[in-house]
N, C-alpha and C positions, 0 to 999 in steps of 0.2 A: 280251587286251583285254576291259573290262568291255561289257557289253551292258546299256543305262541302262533300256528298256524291256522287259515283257515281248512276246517273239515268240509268233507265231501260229503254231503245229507242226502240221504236215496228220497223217494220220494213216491208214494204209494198211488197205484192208479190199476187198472182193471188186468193191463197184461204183464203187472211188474208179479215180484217177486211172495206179495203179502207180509201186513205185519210180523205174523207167527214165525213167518221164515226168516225174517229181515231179523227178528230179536231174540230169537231164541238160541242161538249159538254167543252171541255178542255179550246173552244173559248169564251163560253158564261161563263165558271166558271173564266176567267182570269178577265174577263168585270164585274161580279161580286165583285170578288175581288179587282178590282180598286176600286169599288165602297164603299168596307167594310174601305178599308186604307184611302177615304177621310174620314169619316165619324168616324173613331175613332181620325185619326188628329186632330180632330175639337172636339173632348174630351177632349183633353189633360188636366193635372190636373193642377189645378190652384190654388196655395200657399196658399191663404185666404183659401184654404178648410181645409188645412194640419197644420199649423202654432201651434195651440192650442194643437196640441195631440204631438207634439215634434221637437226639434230642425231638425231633419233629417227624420222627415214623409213625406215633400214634397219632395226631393230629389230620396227617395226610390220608392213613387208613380210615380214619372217623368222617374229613370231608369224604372221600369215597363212597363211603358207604351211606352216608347220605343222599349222594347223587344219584344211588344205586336205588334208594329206596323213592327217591323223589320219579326218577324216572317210569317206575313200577305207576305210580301211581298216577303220573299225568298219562299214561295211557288206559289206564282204569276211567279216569276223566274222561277219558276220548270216547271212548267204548259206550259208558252211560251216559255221553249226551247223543249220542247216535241213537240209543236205545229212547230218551226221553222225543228228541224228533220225531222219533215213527209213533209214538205214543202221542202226542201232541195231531200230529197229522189223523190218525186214528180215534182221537177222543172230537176233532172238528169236525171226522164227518157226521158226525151224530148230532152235533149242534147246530146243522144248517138252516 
């Protein structure tokens, strides 16, 4: 998934933050957020709901909920490439 803006990538050095600290909230928020994107999937809106209030109710409520679901997920993106950063930065110093 594209990422529209640039991210802000912290950057590891002796009086920052440390990787463990820097990933370990960002890790359980992505596990989270898996969790939120099965579970609105499995919402999804389903025509018998829509059908009576208009020809294009269901349609609208279905782009929605996509939007809904797409949106979950580019910041799921966001989260794991922050996470992949400090990991990267983290796996260099080792290979100096």
């Amino acid at each position: 998934m594209k990422i529209d803006e640039e991210i802000e990538f912290p950057t590891l050095h002796s009086n920052g933050s440390g990787a463990a600290a820097l990933t370990e909230g960002l890790c359980d928020a992505s596990e989270a957020l898996r969790g939120a994107i099965a579970a609105l999937e499995q919402s999804a809106p389903n025509a018998r709901d829509y059908y009576i209030i208009s020809d294009t109710a269901f349609s609208r409520a279905r782009d929605q909920h996509v939007a809904r679901v797409r949106a979950l997920m580019k910041i799921r993106t966001e989260i794991e490439s922050i996470v992949a950063h400090v990991a990267d930065q983290t796996d260099s110093r080792f290979h100096r």
